[in-house]
C-alpha positions in Angstrom: 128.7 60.0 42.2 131.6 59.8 44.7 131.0 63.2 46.0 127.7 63.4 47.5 129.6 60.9 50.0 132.1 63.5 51.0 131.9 65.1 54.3 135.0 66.9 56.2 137.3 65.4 58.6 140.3 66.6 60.9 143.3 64.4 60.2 146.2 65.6 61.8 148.5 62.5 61.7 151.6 62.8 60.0 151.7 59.6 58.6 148.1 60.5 56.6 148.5 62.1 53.9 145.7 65.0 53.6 143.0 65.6 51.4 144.7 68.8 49.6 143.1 72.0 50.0 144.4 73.5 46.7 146.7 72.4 43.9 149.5 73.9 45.8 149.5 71.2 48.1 149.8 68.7 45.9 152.7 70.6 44.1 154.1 70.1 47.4 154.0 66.6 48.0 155.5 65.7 44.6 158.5 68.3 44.8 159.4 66.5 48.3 158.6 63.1 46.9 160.1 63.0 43.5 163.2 65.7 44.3 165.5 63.2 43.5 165.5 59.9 41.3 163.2 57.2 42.8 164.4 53.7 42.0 161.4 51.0 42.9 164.2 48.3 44.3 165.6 50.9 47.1 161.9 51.3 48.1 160.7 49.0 51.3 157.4 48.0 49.6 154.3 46.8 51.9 153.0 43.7 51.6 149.5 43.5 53.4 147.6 46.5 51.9 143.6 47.4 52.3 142.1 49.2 50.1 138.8 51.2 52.0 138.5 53.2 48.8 137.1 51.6 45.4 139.2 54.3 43.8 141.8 52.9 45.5 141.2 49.6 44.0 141.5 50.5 40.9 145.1 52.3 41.3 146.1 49.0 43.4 145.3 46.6 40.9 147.1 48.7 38.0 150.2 49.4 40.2 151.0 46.8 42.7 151.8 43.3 42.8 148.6 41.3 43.4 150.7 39.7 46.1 150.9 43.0 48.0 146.7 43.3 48.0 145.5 41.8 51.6 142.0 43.3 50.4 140.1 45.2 48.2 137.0 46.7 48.9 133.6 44.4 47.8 132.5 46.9 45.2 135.6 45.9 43.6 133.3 43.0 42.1 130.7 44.9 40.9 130.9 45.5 37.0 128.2 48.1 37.9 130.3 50.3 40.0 134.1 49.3 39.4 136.3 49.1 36.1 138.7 46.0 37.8 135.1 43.5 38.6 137.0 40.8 36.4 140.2 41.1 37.6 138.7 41.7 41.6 137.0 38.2 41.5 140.6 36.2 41.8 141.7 39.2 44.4 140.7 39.3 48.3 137.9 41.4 49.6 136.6 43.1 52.9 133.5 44.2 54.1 135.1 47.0 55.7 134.5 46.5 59.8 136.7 47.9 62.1 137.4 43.9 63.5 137.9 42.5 60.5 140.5 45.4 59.4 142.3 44.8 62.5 142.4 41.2 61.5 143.6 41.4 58.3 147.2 43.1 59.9 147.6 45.3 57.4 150.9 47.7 57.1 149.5 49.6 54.5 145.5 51.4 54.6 144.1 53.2 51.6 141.0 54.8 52.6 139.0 58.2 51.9 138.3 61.2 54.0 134.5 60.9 53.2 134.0 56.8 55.3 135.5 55.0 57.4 137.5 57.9 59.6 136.0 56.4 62.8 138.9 53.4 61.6 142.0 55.9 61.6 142.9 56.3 65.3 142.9 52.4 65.6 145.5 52.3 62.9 147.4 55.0 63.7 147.9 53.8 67.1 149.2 50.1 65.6 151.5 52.3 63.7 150.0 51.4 59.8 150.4 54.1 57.4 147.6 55.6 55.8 146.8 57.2 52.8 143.6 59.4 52.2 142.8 59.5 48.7 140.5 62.4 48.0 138.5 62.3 45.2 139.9 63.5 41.4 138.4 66.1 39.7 140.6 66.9 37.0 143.6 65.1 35.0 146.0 66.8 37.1 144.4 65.2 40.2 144.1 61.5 38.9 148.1 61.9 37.7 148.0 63.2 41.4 146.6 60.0 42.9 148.6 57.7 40.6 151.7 59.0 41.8 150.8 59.0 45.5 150.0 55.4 45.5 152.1 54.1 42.9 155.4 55.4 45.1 153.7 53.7 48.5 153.5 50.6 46.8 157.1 50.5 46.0 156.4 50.8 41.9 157.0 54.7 41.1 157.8 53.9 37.9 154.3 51.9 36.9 152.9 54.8 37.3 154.9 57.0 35.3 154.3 54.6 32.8 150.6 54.7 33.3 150.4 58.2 33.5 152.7 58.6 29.9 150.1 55.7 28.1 146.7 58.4 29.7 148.3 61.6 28.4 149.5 59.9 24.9 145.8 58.7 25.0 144.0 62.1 25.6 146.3 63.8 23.3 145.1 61.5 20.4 141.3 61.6 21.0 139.3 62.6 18.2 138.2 66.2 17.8 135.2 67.3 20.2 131.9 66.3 18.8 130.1 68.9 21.1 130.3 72.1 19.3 129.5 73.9 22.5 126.4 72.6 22.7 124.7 72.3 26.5 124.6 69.4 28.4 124.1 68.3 32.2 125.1 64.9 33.6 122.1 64.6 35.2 121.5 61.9 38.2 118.8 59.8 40.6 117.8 62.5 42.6 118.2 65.2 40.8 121.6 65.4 41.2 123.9 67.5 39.0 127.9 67.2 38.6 128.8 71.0 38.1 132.1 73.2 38.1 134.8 71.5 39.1 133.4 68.1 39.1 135.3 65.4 37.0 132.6 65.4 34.6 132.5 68.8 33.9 136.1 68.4 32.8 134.7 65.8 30.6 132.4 67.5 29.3 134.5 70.6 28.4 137.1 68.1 26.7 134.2 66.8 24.5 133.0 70.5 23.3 129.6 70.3 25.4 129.3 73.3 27.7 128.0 72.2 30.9 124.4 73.5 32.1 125.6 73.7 35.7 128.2 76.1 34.8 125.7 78.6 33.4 123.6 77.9 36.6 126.4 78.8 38.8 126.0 75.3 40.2 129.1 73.5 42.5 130.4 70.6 42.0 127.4 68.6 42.8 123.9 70.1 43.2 120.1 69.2 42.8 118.1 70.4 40.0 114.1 70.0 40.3 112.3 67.9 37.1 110.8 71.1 36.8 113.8 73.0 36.4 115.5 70.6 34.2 112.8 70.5 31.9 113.0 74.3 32.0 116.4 75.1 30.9 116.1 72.2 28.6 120.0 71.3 28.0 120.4 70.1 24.7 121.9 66.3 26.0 121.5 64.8 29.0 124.5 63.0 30.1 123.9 59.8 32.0 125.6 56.6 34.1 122.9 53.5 32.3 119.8 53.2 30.8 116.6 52.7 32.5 115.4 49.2 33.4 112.4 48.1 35.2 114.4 47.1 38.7 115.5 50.6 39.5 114.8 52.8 42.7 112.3 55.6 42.3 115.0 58.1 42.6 116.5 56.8 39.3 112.7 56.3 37.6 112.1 60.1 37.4 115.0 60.1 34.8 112.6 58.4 32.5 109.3 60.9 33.4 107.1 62.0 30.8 108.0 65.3 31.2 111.7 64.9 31.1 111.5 62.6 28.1 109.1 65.5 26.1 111.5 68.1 26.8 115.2 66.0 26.3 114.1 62.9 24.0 115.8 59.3 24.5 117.6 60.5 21.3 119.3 63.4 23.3 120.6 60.9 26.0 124.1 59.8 26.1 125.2 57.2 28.0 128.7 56.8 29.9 129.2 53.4 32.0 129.0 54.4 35.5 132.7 52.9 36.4 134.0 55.8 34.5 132.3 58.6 36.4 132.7 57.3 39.6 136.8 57.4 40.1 139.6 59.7 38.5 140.2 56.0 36.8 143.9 55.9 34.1 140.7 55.0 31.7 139.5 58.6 32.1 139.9 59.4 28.2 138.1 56.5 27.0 135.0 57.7 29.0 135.9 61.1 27.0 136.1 58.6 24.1 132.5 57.5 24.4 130.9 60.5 24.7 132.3 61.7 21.6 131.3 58.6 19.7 127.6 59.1 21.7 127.4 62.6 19.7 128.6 61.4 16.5 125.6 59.2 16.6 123.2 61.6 17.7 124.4 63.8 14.9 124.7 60.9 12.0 121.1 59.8 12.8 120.0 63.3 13.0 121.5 64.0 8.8 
């Protein structure tokens, strides 16, 4: 997940526009932005933007003119990591140095409080706007993000149109298949998405009470294999399935022990790409963990 990359970072620049303490913030923002009627054709629209931020990929390739993308990041490509790989092959890409991001000339720099802040002082002193896109962890945050970006790519109203189509689709998914059972998303590591995560909104949408929550766990903690194994959730929530290739930090999710305890029938899988970003696809991931515990269930009568 996104958010064991996160680390703090002063940015004091006017033209930035800050990771958001609280919701307030945001309510902020959008009252100043969208206080009177924005009309896409009085907007100046950029025309060489970078995207630092595979998030920010995502909302660029749904809301802007290909033309306007001067580069996305390289993860873009990845089907393992990014919901846009197809579309990203046709689009630009950037490693991400600080010369070749000065090469590029870009007038408009998506990037993310958690990398690349060493970059900001170079661009703010050749005057290119920036936007720090904090990470979503909640519906209200990814309708956040949509709107931010959508209106600095000149297209308010794509992303009003977006945001309609995500609410009209969580409003018509099926009735939660959890019936409060537990769950934990858990990771390589022994990490563990908790309160306030993106996940744990997921979760709760889907009727599974998160294991975290009765932990008292943040956002993102580590649980031991021993104290998984203990509290024995009745799911485990989880990005892919185990292959032979992976890392031993991704293994121990296939451990005897773990697998005794919370059976390969008791795993749900949720494609990475729709964990990683507060995406506009955020209810089919909700989607496909229903349909993961309807089969549970099904195979279970």
């Amino acid at each position: 997940m996104l958010e064991s990359l996160f680390s703090s970072f002063d940015r004091g620049n006017r033209d930035t526009i800050r990771r958001p303490l609280h919701r307030l913030a945001w309510l902020f923002l959008f009252f100043g932005l969208f206080l009177s009627p924005l009309r896409s054709e009085n907007l100046k629209r950029p025309s060489r933007v970078v995207s630092l931020n595979l998030c920010a990929d995502e909302l660029l390739v749904a809301l802007a003119d290909h033309s306007q993308i001067t580069a996305l990041t390289r993860y873009a490509r990845d089907p393992d990591m990014s919901l846009i790989a197809k579309e990203a092959q046709s689009l630009p890409f950037a490693y991400g140095s600080a010369e070749e991001l000065l090469r590029l000339h870009p007038d408009l720099v998506i990037t993310s409080s958690y990398s690349h802040a060493e970059y900001l002082p170079l661009l703010r002193d050749r005057k290119v706007k920036i936007i720090d896109l904090p990470l979503a962890n909640s519906v209200d945050d990814i309708i956040a993000q949509i709107r931010v970006v959508a209106l600095a790519v000149g297209y308010p109203e794509r992303g009003e149109k977006k945001i309609r189509e995500m609410q009209a689709a969580l409003a018509h998914l099926p009735a939660p298949a959890g019936q409060g059972r537990s769950a934990a998303y858990y990771q390589r590591q022994g990490y563990l998405s908790g309160t306030g995560s993106l996940v744990d909104d997921m979760m709760t949408r889907a009727g599974l009470k998160n294991l975290a929550t009765r932990l008292n766990k943040g956002a993102l903690s580590r649980l031991s294999l021993e104290e998984i194994v203990t509290y024995r959730p009745d799911f485990l929530i989880m990005g892919q399935k185990a292959n032979p290739s992976q890392d031993m930090g991704s293994l121990m999710l296939q451990h005897p022990f773990l697998t005794k305890a919370i059976p390969e029938a008791h795993r749900l899988f949720i494609p990475a790409p729709l964990t990683l970003c507060g995406s506009i696809h955020y209810p089919e991931a909700i989607k496909i963990l229903d349909k993961e515990l309807e089969t549970i269930d099904n195979a279970q009568r």
